[in-house]
ROVEXLUM-442223 format. One record per residue (C-alpha): y, z, x; residue number from 1. Coordinates in nm, 4 decimals. Layout:
N
<node><north>Y</north><up>Z</up><east>X</east><num>NUM</num></node>
...
***
This chain:
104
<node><north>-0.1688</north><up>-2.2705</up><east>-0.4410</east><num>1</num></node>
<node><north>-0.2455</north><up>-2.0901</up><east>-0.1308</east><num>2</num></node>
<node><north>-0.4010</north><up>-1.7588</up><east>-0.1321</east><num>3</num></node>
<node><north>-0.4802</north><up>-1.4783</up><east>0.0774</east><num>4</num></node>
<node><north>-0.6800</north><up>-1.2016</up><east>-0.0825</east><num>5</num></node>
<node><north>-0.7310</north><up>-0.8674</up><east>0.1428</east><num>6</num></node>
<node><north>-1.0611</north><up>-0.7324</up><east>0.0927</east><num>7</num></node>
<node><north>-1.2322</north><up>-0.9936</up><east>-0.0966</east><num>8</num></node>
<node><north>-1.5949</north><up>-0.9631</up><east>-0.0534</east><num>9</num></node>
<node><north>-1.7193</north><up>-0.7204</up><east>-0.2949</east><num>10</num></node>
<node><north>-1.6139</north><up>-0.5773</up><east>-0.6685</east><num>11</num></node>
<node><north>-1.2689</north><up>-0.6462</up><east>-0.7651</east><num>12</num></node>
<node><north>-1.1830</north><up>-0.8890</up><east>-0.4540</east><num>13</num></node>
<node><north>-1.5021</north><up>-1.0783</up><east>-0.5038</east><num>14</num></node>
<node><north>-1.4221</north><up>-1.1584</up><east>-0.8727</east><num>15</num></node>
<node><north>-1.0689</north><up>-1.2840</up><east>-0.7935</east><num>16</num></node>
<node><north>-1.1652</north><up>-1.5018</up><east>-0.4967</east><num>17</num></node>
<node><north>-1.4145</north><up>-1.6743</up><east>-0.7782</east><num>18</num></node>
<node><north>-1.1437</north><up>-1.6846</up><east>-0.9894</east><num>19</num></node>
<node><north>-0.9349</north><up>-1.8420</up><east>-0.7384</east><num>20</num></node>
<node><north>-1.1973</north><up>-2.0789</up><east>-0.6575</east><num>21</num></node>
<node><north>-1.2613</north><up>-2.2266</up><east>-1.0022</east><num>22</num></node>
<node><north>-0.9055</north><up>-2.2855</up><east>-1.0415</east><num>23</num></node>
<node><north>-0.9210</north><up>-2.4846</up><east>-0.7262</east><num>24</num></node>
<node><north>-0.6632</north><up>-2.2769</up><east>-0.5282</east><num>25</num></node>
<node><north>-0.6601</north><up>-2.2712</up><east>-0.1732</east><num>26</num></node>
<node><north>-0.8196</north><up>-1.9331</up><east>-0.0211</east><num>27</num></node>
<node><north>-0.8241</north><up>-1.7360</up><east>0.3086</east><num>28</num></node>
<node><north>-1.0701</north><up>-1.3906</up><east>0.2776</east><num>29</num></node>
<node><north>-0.8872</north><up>-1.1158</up><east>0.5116</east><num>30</num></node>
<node><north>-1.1860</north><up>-0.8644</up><east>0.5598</east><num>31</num></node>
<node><north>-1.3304</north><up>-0.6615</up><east>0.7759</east><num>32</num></node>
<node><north>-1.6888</north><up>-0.7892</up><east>0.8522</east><num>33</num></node>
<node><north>-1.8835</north><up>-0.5155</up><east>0.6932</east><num>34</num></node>
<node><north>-1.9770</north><up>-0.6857</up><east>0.3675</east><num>35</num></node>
<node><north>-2.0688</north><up>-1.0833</up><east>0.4126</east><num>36</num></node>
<node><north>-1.8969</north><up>-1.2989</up><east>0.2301</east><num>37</num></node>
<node><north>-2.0530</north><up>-1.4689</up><east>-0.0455</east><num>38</num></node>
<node><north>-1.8366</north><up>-1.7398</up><east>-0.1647</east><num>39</num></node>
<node><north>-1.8439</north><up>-2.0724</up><east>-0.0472</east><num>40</num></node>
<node><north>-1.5214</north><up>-2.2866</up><east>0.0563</east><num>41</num></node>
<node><north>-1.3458</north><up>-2.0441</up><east>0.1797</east><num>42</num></node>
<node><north>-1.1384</north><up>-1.9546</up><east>0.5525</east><num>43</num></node>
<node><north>-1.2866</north><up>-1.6001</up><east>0.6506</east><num>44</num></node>
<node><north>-1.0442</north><up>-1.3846</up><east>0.8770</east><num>45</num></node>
<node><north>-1.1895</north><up>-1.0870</up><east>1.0426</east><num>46</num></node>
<node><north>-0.9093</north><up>-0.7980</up><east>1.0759</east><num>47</num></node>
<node><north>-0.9484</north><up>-0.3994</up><east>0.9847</east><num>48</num></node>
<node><north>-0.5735</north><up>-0.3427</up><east>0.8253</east><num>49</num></node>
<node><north>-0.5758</north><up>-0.0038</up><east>1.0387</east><num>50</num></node>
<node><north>-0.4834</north><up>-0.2290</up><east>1.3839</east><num>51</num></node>
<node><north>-0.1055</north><up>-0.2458</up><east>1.2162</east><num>52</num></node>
<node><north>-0.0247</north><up>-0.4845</up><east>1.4956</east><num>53</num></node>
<node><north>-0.2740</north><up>-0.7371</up><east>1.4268</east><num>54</num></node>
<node><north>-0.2250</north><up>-0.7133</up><east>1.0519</east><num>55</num></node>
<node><north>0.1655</north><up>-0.7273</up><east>1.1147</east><num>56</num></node>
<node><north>0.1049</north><up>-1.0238</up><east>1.3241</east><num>57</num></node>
<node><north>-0.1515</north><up>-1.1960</up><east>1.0058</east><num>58</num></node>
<node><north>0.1085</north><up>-1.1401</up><east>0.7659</east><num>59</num></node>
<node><north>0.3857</north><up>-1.2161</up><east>0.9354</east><num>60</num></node>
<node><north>0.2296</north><up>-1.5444</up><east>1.0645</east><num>61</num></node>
<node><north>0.0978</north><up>-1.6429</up><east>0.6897</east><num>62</num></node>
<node><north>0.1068</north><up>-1.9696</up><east>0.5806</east><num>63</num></node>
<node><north>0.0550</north><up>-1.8885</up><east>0.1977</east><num>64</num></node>
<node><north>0.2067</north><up>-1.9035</up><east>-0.1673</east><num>65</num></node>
<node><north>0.0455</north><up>-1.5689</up><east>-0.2280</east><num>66</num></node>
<node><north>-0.1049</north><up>-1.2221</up><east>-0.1008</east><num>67</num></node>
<node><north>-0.2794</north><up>-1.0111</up><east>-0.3050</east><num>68</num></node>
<node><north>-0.4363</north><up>-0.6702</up><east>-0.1498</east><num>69</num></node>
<node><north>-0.7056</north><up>-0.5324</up><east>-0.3503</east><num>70</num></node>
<node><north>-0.7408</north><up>-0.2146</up><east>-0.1384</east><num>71</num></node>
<node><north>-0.5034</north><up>0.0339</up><east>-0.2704</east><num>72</num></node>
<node><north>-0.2959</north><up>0.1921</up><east>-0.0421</east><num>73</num></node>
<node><north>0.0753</north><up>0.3407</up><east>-0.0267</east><num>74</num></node>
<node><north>0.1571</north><up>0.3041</up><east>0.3265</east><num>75</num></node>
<node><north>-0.0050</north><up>-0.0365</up><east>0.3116</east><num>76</num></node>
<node><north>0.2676</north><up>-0.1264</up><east>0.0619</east><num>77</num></node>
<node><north>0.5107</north><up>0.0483</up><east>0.2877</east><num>78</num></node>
<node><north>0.4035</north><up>-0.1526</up><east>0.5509</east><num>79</num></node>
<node><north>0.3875</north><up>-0.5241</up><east>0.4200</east><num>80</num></node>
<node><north>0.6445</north><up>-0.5461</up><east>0.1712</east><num>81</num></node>
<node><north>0.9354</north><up>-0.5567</up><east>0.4137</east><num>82</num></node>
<node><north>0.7104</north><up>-0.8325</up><east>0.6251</east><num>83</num></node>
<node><north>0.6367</north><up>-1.0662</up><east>0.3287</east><num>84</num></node>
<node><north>1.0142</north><up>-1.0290</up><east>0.1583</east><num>85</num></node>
<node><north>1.1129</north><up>-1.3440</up><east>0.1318</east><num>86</num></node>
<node><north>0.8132</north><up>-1.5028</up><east>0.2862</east><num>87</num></node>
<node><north>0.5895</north><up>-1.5359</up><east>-0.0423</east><num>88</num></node>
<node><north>0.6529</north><up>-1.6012</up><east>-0.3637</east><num>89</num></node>
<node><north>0.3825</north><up>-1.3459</up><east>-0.5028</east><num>90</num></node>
<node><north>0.2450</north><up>-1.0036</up><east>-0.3737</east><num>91</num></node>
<node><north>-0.0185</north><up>-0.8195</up><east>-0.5738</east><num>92</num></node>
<node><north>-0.1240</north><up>-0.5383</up><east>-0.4971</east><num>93</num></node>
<node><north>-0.4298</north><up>-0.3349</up><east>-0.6834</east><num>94</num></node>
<node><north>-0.7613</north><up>-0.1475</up><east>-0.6224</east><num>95</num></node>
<node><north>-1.1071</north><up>-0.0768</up><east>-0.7380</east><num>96</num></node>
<node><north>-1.1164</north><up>0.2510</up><east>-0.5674</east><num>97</num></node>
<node><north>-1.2122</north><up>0.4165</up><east>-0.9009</east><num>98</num></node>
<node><north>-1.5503</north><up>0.2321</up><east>-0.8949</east><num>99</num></node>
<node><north>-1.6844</north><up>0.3434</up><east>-0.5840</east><num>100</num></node>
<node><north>-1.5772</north><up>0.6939</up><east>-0.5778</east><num>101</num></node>
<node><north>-1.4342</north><up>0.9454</up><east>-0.8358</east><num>102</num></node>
<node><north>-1.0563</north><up>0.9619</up><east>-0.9043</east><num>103</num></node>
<node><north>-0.8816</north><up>1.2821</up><east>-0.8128</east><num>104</num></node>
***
């Protein structure tokens, strides 16, 4: 399966990319340079998801089986489910917000 994983280079994206990996799954890393990414194998993608043009243009120009975002946010959602309808057959959406700063 192809995968493309949104913020994969440190907690919660990090373990799924491994995941991914060991199940020999095909993965693209959409990130935005800040963190270097560790895993090996992998297609790297620069891209801040704040340019919405250039992160329209990434999703709507995926070549994947899956997305899955792992930075929680509501206009994100907003924003890419009406892209990727019909485009992918899986979009997963979660966060590890909680383990870098307190829940309010």
């Amino acid at each position: 399966m192809k995968v493309m994983v949104i913020g994969g280079t440190r907690f919660l994206g990090k373990a799924i990319v491994n995941g991914l990996l060991a199940r020999r799954h095909e993965v693209t890393v959409v990130h935005r340079g800040r963190t270097a990414l560790k895993a090996g194998g992998v297609k790297e993608v620069l891209l801040d998801k704040s340019d919405r043009k250039a992160f329209g243009d990434l999703l709507g120009g995926a070549r994947c089986d899956a997305v899955i975002d792992t930075i929680l946010s509501a206009d994100d959602l907003r924003f890419a489910i009406p892209i990727l309808k019909g485009r992918i057959k899986r979009f997963i959406h979660c966060g590890s917000t909680g383990v870098y700063a307190p829940m309010k």
